[in-house]
PQR file with spaces between the fields and no chain letter, atoms N, CA, C, O and H, PARSE charges and radii, in Angstrom:
ATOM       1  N    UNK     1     116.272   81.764   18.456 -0.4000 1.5000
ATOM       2  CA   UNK     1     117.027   82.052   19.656 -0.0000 2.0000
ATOM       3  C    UNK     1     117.774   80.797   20.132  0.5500 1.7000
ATOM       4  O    UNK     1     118.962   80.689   20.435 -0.5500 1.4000
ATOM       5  N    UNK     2     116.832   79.905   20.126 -0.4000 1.5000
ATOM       6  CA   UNK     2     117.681   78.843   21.005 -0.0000 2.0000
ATOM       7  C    UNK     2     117.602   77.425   19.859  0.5500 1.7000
ATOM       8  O    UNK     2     116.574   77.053   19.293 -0.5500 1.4000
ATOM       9  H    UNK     2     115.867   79.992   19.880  0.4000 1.0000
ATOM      10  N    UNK     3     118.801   76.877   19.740 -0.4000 1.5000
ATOM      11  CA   UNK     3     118.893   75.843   18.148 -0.0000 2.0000
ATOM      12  C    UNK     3     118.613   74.339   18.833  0.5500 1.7000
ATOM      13  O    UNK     3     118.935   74.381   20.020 -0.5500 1.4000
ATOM      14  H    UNK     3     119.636   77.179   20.200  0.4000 1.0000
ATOM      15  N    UNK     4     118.237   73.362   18.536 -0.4000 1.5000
ATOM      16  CA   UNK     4     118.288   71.860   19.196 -0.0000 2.0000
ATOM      17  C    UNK     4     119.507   71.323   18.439  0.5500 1.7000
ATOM      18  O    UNK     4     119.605   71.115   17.230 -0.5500 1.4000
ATOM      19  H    UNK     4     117.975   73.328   17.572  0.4000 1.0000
ATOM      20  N    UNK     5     120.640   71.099   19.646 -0.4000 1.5000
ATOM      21  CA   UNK     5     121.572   70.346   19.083 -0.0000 2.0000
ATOM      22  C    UNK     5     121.297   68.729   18.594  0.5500 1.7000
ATOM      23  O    UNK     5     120.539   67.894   19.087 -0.5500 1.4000
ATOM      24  H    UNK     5     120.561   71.268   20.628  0.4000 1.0000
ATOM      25  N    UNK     6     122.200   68.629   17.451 -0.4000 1.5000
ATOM      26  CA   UNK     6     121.858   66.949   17.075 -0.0000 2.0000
ATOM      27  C    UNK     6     122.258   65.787   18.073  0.5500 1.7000
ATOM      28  O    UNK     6     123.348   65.788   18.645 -0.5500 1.4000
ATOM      29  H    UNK     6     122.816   69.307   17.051  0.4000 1.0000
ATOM      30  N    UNK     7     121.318   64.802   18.243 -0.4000 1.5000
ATOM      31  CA   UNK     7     121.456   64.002   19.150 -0.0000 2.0000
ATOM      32  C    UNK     7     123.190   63.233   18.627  0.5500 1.7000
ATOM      33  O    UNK     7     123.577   62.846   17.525 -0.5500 1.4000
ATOM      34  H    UNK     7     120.433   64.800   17.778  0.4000 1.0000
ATOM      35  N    UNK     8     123.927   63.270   20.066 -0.4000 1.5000
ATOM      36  CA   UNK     8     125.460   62.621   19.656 -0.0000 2.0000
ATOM      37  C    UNK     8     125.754   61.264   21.075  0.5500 1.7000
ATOM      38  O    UNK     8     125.364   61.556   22.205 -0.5500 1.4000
ATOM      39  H    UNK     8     123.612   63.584   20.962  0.4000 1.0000
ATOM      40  N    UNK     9     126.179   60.404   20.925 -0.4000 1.5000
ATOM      41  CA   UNK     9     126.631   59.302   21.885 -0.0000 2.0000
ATOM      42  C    UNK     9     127.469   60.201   23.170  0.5500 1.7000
ATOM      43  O    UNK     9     127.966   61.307   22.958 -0.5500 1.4000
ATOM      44  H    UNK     9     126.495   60.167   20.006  0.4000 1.0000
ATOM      45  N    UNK    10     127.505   59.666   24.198 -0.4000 1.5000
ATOM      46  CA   UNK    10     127.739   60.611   25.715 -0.0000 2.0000
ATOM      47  C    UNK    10     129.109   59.411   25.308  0.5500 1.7000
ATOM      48  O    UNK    10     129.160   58.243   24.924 -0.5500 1.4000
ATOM      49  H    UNK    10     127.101   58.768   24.370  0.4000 1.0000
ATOM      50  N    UNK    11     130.086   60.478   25.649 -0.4000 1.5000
ATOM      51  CA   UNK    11     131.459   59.569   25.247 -0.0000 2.0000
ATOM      52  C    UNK    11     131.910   58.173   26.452  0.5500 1.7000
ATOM      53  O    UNK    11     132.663   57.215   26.281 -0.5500 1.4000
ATOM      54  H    UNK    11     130.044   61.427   25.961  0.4000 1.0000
ATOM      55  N    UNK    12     131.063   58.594   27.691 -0.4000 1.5000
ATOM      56  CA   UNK    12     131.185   57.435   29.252 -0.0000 2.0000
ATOM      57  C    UNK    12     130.250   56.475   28.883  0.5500 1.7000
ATOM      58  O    UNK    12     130.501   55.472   29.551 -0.5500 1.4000
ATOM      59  H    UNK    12     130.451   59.373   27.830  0.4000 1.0000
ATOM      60  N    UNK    13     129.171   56.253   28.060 -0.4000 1.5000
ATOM      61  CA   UNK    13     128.297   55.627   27.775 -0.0000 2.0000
ATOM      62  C    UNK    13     127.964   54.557   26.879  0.5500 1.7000
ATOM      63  O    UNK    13     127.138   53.651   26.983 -0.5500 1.4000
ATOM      64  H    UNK    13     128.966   57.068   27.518  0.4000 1.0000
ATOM      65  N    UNK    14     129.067   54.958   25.661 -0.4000 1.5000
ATOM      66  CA   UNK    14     129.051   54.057   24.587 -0.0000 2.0000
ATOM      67  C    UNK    14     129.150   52.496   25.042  0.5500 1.7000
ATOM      68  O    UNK    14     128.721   51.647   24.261 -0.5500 1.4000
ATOM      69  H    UNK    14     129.738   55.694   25.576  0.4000 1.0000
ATOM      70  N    UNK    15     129.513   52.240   25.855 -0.4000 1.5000
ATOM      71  CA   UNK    15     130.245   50.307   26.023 -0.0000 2.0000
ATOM      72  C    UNK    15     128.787   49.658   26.496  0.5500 1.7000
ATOM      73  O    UNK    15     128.538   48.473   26.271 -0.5500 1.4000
ATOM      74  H    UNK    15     129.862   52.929   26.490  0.4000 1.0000
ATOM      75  N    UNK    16     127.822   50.558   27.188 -0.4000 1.5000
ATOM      76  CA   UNK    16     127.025   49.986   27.087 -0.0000 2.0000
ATOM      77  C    UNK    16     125.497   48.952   26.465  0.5500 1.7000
ATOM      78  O    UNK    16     124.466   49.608   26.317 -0.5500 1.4000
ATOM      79  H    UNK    16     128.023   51.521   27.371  0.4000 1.0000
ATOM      80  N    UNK    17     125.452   47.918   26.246 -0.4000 1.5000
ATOM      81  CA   UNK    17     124.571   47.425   25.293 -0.0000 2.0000
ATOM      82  C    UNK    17     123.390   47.284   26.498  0.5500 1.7000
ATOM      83  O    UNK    17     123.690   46.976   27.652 -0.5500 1.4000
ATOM      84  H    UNK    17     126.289   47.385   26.366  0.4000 1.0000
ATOM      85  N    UNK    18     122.011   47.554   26.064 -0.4000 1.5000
ATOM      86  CA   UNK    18     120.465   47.579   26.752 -0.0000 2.0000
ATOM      87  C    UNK    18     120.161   46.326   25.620  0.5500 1.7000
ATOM      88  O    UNK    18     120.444   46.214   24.427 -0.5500 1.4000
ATOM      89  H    UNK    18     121.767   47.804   25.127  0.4000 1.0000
ATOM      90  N    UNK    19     119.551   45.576   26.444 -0.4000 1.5000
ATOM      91  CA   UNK    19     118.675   44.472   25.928 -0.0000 2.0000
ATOM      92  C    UNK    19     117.139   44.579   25.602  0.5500 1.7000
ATOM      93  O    UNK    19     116.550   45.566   26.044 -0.5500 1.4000
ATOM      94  H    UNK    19     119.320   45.667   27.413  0.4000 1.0000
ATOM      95  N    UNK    20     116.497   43.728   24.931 -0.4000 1.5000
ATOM      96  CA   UNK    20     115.563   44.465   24.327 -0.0000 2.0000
ATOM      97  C    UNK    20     114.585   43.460   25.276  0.5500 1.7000
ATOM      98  O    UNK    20     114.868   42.318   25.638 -0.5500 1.4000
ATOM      99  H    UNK    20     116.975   42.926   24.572  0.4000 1.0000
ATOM     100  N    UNK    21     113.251   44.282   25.596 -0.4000 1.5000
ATOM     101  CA   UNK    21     112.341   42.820   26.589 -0.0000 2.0000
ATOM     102  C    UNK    21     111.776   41.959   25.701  0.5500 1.7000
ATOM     103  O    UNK    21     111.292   42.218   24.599 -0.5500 1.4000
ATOM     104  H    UNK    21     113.021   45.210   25.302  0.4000 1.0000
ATOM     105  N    UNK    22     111.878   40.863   26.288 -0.4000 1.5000
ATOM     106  CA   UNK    22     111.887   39.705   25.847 -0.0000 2.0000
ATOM     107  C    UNK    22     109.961   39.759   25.834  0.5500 1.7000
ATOM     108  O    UNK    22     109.265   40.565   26.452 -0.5500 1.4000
ATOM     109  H    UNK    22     112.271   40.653   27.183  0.4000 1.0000
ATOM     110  N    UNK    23     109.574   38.842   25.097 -0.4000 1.5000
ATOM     111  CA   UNK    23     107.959   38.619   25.014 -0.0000 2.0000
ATOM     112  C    UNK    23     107.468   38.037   26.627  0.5500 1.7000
ATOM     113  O    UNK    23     107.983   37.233   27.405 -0.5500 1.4000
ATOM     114  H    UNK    23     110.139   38.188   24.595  0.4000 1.0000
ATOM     115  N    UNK    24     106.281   38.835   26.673 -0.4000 1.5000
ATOM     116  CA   UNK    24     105.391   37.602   28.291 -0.0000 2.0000
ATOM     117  C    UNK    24     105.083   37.055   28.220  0.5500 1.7000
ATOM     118  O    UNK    24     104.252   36.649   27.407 -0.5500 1.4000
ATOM     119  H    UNK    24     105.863   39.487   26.041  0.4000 1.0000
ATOM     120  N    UNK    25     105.708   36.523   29.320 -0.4000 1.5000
ATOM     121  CA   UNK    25     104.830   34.848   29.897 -0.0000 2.0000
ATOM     122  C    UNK    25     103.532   34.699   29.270  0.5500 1.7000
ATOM     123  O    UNK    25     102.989   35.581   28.604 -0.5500 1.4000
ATOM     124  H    UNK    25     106.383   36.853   29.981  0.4000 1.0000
ATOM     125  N    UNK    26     103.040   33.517   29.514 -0.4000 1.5000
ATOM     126  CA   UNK    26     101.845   33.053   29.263 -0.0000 2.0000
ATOM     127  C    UNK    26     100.852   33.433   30.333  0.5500 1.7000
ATOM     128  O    UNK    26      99.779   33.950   30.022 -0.5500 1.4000
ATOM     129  H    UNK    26     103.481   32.801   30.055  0.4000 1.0000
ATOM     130  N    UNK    27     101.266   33.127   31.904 -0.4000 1.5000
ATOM     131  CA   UNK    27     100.688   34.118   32.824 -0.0000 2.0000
ATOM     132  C    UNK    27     100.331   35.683   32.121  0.5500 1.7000
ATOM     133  O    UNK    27      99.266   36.075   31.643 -0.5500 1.4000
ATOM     134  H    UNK    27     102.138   32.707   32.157  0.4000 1.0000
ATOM     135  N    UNK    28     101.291   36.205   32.222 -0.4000 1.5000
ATOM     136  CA   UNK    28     101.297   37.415   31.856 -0.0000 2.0000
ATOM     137  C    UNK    28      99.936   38.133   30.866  0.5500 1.7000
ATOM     138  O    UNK    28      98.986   38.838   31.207 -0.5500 1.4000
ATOM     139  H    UNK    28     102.155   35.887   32.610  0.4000 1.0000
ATOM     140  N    UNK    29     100.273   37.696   29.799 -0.4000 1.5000
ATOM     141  CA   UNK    29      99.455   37.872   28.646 -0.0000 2.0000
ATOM     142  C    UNK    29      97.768   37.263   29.267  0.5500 1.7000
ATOM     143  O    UNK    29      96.901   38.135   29.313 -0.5500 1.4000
ATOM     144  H    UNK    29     101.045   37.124   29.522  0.4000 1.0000
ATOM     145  N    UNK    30      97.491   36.286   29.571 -0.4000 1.5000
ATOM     146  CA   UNK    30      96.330   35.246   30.130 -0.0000 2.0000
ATOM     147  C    UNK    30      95.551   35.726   31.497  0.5500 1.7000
ATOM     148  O    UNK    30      94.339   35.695   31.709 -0.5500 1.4000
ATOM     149  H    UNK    30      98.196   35.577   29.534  0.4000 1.0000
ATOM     150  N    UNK    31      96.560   36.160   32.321 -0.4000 1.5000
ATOM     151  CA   UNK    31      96.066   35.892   34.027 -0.0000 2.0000
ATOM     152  C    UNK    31      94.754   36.985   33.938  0.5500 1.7000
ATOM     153  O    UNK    31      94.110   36.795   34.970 -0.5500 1.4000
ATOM     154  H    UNK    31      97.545   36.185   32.148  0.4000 1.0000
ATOM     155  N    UNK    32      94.190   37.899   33.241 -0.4000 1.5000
ATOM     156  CA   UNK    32      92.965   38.499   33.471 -0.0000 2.0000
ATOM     157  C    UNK    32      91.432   37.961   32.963  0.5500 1.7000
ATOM     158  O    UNK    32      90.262   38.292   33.156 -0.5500 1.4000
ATOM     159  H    UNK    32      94.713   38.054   32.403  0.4000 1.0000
ATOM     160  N    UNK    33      92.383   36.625   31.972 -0.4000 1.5000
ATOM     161  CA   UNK    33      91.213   35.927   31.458 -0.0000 2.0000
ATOM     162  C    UNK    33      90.928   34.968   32.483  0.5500 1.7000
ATOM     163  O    UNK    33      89.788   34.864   32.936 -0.5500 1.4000
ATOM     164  H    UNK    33      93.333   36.356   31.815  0.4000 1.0000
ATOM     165  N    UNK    34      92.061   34.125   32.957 -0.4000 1.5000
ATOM     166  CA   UNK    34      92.110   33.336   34.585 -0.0000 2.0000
ATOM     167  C    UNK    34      91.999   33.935   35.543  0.5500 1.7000
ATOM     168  O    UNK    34      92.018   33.214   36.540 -0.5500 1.4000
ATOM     169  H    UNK    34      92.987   34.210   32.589  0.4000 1.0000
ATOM     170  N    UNK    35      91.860   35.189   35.778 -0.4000 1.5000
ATOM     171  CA   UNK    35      90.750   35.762   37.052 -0.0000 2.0000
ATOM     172  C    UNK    35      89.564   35.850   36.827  0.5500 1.7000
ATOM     173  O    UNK    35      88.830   35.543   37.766 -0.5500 1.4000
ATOM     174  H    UNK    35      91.844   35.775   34.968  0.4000 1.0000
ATOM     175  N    UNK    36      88.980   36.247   35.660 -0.4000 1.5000
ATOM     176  CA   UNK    36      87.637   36.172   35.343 -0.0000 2.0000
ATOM     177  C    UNK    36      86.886   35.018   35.414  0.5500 1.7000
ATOM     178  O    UNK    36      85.838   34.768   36.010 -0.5500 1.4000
ATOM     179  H    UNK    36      89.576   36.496   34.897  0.4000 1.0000
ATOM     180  N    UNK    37      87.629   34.331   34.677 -0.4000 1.5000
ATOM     181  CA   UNK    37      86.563   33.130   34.726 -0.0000 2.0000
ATOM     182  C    UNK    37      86.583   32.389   35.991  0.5500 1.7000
ATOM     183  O    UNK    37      85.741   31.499   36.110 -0.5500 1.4000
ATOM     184  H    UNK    37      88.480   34.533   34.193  0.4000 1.0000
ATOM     185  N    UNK    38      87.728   32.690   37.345 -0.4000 1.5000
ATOM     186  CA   UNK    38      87.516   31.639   38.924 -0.0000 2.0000
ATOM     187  C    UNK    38      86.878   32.855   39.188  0.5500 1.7000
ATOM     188  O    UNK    38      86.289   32.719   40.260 -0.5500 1.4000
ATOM     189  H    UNK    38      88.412   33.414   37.249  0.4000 1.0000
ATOM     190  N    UNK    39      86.692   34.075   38.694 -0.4000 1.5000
ATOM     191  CA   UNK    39      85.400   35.384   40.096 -0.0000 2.0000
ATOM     192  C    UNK    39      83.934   34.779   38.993  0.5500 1.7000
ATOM     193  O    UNK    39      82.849   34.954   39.549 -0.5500 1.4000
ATOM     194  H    UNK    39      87.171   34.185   37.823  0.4000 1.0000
ATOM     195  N    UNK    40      83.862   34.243   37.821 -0.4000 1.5000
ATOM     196  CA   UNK    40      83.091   34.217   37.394 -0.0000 2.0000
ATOM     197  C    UNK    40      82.028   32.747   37.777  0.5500 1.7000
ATOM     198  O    UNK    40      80.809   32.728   37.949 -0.5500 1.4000
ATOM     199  H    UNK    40      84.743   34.101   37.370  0.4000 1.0000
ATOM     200  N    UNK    41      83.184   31.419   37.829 -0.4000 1.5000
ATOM     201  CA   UNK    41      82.806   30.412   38.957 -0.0000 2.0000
ATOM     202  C    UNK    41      82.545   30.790   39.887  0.5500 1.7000
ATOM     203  O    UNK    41      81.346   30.641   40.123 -0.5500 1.4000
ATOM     204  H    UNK    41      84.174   31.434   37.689  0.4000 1.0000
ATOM     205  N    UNK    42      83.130   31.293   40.692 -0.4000 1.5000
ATOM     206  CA   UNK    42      82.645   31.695   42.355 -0.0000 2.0000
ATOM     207  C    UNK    42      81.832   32.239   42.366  0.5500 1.7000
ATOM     208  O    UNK    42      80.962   31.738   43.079 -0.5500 1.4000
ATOM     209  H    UNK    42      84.103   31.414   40.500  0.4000 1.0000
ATOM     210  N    UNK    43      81.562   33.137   41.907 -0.4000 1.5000
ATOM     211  CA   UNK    43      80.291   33.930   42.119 -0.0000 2.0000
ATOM     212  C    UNK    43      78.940   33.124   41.843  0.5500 1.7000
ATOM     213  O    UNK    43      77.935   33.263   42.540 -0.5500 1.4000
ATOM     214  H    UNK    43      82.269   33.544   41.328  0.4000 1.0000
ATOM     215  N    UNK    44      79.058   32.007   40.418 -0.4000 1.5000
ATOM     216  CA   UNK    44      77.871   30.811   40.300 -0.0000 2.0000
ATOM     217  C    UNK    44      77.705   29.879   41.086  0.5500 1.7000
ATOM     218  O    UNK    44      76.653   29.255   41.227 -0.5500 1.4000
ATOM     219  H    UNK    44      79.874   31.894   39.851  0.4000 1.0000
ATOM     220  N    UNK    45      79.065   29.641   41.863 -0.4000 1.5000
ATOM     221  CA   UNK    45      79.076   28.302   42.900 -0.0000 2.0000
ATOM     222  C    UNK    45      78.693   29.198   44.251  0.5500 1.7000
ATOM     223  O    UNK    45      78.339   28.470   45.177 -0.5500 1.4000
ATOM     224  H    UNK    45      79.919   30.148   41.749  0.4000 1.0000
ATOM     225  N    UNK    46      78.684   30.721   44.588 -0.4000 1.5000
ATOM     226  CA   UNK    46      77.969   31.204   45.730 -0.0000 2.0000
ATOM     227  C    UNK    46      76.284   31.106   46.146  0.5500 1.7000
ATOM     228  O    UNK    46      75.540   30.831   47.087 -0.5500 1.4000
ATOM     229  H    UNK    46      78.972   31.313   43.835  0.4000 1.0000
ATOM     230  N    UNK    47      76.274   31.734   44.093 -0.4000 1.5000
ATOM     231  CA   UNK    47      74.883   32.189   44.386 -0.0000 2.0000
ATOM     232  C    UNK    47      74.054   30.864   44.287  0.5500 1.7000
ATOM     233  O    UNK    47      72.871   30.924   44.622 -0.5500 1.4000
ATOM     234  H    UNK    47      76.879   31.958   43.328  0.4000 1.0000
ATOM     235  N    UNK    48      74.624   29.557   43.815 -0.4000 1.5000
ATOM     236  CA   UNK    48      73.977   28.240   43.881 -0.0000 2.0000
ATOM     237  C    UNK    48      73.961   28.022   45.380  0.5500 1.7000
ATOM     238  O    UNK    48      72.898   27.499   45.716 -0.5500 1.4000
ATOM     239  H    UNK    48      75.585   29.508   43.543  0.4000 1.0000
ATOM     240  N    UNK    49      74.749   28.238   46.352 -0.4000 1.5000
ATOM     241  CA   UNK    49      74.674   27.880   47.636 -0.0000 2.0000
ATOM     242  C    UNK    49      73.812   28.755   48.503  0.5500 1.7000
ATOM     243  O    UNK    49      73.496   28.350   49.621 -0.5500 1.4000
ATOM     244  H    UNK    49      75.612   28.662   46.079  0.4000 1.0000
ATOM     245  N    UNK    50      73.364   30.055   48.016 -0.4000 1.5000
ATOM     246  CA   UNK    50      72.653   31.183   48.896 -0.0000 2.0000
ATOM     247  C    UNK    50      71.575   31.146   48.363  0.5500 1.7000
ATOM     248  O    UNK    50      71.057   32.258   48.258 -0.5500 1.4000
ATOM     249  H    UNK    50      73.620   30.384   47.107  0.4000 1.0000
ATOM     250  N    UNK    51      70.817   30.052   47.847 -0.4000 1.5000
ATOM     251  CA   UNK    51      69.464   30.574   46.879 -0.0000 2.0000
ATOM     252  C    UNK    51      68.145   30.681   47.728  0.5500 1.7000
ATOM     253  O    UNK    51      67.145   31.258   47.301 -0.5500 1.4000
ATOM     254  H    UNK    51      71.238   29.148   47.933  0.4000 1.0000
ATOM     255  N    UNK    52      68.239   29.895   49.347 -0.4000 1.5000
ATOM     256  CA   UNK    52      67.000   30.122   50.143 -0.0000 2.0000
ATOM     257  C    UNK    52      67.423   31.183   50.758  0.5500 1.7000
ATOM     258  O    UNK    52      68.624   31.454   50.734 -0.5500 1.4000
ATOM     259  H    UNK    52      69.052   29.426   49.694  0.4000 1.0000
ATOM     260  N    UNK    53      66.508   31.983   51.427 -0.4000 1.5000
ATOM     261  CA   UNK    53      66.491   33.000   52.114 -0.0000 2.0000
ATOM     262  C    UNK    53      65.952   32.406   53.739  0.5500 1.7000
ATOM     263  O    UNK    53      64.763   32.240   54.010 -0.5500 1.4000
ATOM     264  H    UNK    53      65.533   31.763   51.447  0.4000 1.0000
ATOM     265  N    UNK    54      66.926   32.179   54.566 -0.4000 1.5000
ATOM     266  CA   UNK    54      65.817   31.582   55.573 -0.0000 2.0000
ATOM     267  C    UNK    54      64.743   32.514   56.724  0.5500 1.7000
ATOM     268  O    UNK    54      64.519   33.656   57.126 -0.5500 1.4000
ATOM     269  H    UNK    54      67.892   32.314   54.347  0.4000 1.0000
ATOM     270  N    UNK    55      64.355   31.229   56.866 -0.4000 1.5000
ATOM     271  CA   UNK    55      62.616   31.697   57.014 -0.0000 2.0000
ATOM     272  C    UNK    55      62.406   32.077   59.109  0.5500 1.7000
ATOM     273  O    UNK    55      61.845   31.381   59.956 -0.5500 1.4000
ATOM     274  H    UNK    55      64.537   30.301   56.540  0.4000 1.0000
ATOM     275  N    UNK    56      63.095   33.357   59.253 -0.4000 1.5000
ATOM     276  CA   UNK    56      63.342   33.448   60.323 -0.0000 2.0000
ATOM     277  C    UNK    56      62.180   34.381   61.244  0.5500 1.7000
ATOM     278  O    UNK    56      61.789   34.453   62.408 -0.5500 1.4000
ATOM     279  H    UNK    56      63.551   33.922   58.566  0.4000 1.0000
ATOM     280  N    UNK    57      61.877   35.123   59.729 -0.4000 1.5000
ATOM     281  CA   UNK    57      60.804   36.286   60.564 -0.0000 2.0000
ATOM     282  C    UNK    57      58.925   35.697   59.739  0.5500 1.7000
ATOM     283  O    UNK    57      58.479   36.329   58.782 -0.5500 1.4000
ATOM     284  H    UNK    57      62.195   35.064   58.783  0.4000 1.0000
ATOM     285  N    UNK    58      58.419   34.919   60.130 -0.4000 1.5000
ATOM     286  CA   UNK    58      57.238   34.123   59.418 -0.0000 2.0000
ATOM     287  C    UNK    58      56.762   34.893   61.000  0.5500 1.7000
ATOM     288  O    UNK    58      57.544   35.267   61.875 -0.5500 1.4000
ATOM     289  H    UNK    58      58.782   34.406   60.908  0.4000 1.0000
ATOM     290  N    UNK    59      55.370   34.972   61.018 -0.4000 1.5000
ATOM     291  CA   UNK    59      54.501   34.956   62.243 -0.0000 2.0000
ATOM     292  C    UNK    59      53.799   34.053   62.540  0.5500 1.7000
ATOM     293  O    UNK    59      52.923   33.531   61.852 -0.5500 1.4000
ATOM     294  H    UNK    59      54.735   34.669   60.308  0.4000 1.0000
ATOM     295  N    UNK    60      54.181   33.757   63.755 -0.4000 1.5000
ATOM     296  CA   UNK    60      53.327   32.402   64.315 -0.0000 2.0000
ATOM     297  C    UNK    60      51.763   32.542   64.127  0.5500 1.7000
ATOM     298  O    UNK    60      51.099   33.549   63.880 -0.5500 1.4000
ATOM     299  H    UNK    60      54.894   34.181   64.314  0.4000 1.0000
ATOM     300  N    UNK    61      51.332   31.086   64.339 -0.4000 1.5000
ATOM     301  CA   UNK    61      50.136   31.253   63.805 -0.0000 2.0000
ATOM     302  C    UNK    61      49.014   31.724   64.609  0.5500 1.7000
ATOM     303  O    UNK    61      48.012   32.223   64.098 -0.5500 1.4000
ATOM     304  H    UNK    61      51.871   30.268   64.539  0.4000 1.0000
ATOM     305  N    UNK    62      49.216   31.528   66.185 -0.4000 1.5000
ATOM     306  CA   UNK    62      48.049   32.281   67.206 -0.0000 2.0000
ATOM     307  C    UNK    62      49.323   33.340   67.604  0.5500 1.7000
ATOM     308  O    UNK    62      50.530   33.114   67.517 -0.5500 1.4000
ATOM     309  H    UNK    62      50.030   31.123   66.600  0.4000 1.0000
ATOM     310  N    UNK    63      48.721   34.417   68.013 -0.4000 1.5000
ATOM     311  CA   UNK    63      49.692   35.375   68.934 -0.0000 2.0000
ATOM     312  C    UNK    63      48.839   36.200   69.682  0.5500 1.7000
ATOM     313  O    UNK    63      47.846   36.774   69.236 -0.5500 1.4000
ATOM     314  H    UNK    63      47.740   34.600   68.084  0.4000 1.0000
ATOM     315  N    UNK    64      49.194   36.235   70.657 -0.4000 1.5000
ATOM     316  CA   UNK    64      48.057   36.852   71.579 -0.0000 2.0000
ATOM     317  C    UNK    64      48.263   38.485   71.700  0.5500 1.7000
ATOM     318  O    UNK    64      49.298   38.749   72.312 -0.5500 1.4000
ATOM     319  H    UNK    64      50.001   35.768   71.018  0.4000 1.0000
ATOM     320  N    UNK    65      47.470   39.728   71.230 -0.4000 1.5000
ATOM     321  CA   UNK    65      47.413   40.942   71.484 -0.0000 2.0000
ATOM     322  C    UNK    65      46.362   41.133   72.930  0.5500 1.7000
ATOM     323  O    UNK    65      45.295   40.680   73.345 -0.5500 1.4000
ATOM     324  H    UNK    65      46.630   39.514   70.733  0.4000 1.0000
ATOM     325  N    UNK    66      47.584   42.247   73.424 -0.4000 1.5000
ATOM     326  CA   UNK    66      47.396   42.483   74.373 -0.0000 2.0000
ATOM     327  C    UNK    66      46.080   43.862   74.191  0.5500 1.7000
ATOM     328  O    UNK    66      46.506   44.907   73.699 -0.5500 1.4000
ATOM     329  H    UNK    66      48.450   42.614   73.087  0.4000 1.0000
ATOM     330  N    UNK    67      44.740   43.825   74.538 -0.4000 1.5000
ATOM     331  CA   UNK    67      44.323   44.969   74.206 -0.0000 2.0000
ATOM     332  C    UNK    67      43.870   45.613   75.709  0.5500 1.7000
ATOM     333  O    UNK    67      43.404   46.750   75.778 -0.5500 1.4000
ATOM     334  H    UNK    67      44.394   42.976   74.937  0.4000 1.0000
């Protein structure tokens, strides 16, 4: 019923040349390995700084109940 015509150049279109993309940056290609490894520092330089738990709820040593 219905035929696929052969692909032909749009006659307003031809003058145009498209460039092809060029290769990425070094960012580009890299920056997920350079986020990992500063969330992967930070997170060792946090948990080195949070390692006591402080000591806020201890019970004194006399406490008087009220009976």
């Amino acid at each position: 019923m219905f035929k696929d015509a052969p692909p032909r150049e749009h006659p307003e279109y031809t003058h145009l040349r498209f460039m092809a993309a060029g290769s990425p940056s070094w960012w580009k290609k890299n920056r997920h390995k350079v986020l990992a490894v500063a969330g992967l520092l930070t997170g060792i330089w946090l948990a080195g700084h949070h390692h006591d738990t402080p000591q806020t709820c201890q019970p004194t040593g006399s406490s008087s109940v009220a009976r």
